[in-house]
N, C-alpha and C positions, 0 to 999 in steps of 0.2 A: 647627452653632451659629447661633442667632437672631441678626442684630447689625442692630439699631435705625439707621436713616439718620437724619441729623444734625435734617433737617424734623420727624423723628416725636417724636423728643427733646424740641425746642423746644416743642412744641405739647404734651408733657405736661408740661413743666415750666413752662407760662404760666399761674401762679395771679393772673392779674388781673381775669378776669371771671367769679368763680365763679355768681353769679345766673345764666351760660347753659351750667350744667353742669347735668349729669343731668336732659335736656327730659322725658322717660315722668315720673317726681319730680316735678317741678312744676305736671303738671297735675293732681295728685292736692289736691284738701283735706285735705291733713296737721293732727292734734293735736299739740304738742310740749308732752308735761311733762317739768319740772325737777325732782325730788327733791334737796335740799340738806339737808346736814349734817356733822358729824363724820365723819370716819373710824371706821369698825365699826360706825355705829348703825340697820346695819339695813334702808338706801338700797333696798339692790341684794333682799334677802331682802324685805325686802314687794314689789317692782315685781314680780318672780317669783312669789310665793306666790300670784296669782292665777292662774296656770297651771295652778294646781292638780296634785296629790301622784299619780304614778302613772304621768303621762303619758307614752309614748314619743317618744324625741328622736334624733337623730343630733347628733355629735358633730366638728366641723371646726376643726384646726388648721393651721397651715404645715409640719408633723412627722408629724401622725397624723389617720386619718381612718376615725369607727367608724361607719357607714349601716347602718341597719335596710333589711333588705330582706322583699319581701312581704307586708308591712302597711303600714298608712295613719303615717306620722310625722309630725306634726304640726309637732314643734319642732325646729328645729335652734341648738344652741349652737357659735356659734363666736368662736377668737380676732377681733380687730378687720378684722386684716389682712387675714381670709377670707369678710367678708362677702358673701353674693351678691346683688349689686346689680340681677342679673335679676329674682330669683321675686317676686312680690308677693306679703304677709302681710300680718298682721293686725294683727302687734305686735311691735315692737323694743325691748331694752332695751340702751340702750348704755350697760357698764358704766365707769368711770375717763375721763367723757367731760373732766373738767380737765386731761387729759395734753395733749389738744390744743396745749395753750401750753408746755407742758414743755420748756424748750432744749436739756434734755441727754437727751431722749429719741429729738431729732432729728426732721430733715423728714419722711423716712419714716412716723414714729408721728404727726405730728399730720396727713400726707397720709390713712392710714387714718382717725383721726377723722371730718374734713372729708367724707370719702369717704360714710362712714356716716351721717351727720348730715344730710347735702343729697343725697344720692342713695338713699339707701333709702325701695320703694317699697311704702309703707304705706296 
């Protein structure tokens, strides 16, 4: 069993200076577009539609995990929580990025947001 010393805790759970999180991230010149609207109208299916129909992707959850092997994969779709905050890409779409402020969805899910929002390195 892993068991985290009491220092390592602290220091992941000090959300006061997020601007000196993720230093590789910030020295990138990031776009950040906002798509707003309704719910179903579409948001998330146009941001994607540019990826165009065909493509192969891998697939990452916290549960299951489908990798293409021996071809080039371009995309990978995953839940929030499994973002890889290493690879550098091209293109992110964070989708249910208002959950961030969600209370009853808990620290955890708006840690992942924040996570992906200022450390993915685009």
């Amino acid at each position: 069993m892993n068991v985290m010393s009491n220092e390592a805790k602290k220091q992941l759970s000090d959300l006061r200076f997020p601007a000196e999180w993720h230093p590789a991230a910030r020295t990138i010149q990031r776009k950040i577009i906002l798509h707003i609207g309704p719910t179903n109208s579409g948001k998330t299916y146009n941001a994607l539609k540019c990826l165009g129909k065909g493509v192969p992707y891998n697939f990452v959850t916290g549960e299951e995990r489908r990798e293409l092997k021996g071809i080039h994969v371009p995309l990978t779709s995953s839940t929030i929580e499994m973002i890889n905050l290493q690879k550098q890409v091209g293109m992110v779409v964070i989708d249910e990025i208002q959950m961030i402020s969600d209370q009853q969805r808990g620290w955890a899910c708006a840690w992942a947001w924040t996570q992906a929002l200022l450390g993915t390195l685009i």
